[in-house]
C-alpha positions in Angstrom: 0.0 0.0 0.0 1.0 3.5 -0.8 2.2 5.9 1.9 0.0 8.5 2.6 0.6 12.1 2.9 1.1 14.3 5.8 -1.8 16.3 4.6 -4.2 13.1 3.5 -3.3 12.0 7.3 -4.4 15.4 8.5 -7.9 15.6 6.1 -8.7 11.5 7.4 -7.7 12.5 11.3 -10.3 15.7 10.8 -12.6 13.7 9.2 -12.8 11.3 12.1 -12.9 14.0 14.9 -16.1 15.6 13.0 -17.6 12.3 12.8 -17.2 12.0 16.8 -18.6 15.6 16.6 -21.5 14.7 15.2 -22.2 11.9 18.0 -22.3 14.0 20.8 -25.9 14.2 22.4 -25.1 18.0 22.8 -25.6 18.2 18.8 -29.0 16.9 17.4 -28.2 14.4 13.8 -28.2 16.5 11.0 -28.2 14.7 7.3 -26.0 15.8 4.7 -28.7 18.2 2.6 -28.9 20.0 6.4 -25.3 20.2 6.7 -24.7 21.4 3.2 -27.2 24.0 3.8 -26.2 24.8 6.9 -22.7 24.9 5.8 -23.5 27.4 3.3 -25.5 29.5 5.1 -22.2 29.9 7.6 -20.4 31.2 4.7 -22.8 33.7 4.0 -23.2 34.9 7.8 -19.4 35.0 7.9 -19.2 37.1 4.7 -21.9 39.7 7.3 -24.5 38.3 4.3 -28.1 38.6 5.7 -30.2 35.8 3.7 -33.8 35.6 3.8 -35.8 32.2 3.8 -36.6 32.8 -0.6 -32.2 33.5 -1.0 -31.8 30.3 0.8 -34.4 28.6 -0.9 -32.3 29.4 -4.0 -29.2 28.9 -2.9 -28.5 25.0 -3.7 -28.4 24.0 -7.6 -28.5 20.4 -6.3 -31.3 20.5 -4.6 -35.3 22.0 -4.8 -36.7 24.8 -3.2 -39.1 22.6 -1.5 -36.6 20.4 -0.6 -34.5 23.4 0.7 -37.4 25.0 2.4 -38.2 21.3 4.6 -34.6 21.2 5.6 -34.7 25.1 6.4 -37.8 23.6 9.1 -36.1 20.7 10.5 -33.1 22.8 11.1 -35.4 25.4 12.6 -37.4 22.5 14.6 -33.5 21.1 15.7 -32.9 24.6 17.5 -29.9 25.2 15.0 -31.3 28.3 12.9 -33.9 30.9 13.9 -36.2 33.2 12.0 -35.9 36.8 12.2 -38.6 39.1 11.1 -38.0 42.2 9.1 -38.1 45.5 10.6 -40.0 47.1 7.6 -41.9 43.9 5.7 -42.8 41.2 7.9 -43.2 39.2 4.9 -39.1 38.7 4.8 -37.7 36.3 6.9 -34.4 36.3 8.0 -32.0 33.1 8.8 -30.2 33.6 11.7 -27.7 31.1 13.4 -28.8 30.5 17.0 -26.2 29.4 19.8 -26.5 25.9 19.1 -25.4 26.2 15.6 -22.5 28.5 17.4 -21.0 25.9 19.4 -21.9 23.6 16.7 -19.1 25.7 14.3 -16.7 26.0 17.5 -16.5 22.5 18.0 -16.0 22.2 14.1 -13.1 24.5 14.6 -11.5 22.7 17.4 -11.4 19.4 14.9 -9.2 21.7 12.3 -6.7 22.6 15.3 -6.6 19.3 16.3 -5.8 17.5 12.9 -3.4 20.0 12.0 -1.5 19.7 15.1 -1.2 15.9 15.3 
């Protein structure tokens, strides 16, 4: 068998850590359309993007905007997102990452540190 590389030892030793993440009781299961949407949304919060229910609805090409809009629930149901009304049009809704989803990212974080300092 081929040796593998500092970095694929890094990426697999990550990979494993997130997949003990994702175990712990503190975090409710997520499946991977959740955590893709969920993931994308943290982009767009970290870029200080505000996105409304009807951007994320949008926002996956691999995926429906029904389907997008029933994971959008369950994530809301999960205590991982909230909804946050518009000041002027309480037709907009905005998606808001709630403490859960912050600890969530944290403990995300911590994985990267650990893998790259093994």
């Amino acid at each position: 068998m081929k040796k593998q590389s500092k970095q694929s030892l890094t990426y697999l030793k990550f990979l494993n850590l997130v997949h003990a993440v994702r175990q712990l009781p503190a975090f409710p299961p997520m499946d991977p359309m959740e955590e893709r949407l969920l993931n994308q949304l943290a982009a767009s919060w970290h870029a200080g993007i505000q996105v409304t229910v009807l951007e994320a609805m949008r926002m996956s090409q691999d995926a429906s905007a029904t389907t997008v809009h029933r994971r959008l629930k369950t994530l809301r149901k999960k205590g991982i997102i909230s909804l946050d009304i518009d000041e002027t049009d309480n037709r907009i809704k905005y998606i808001a990452p709630t403490d859960l989803a912050t600890a969530y990212f944290a403990k995300l974080g911590q994985c990267l540190d650990l893998a790259t300092k093994g």
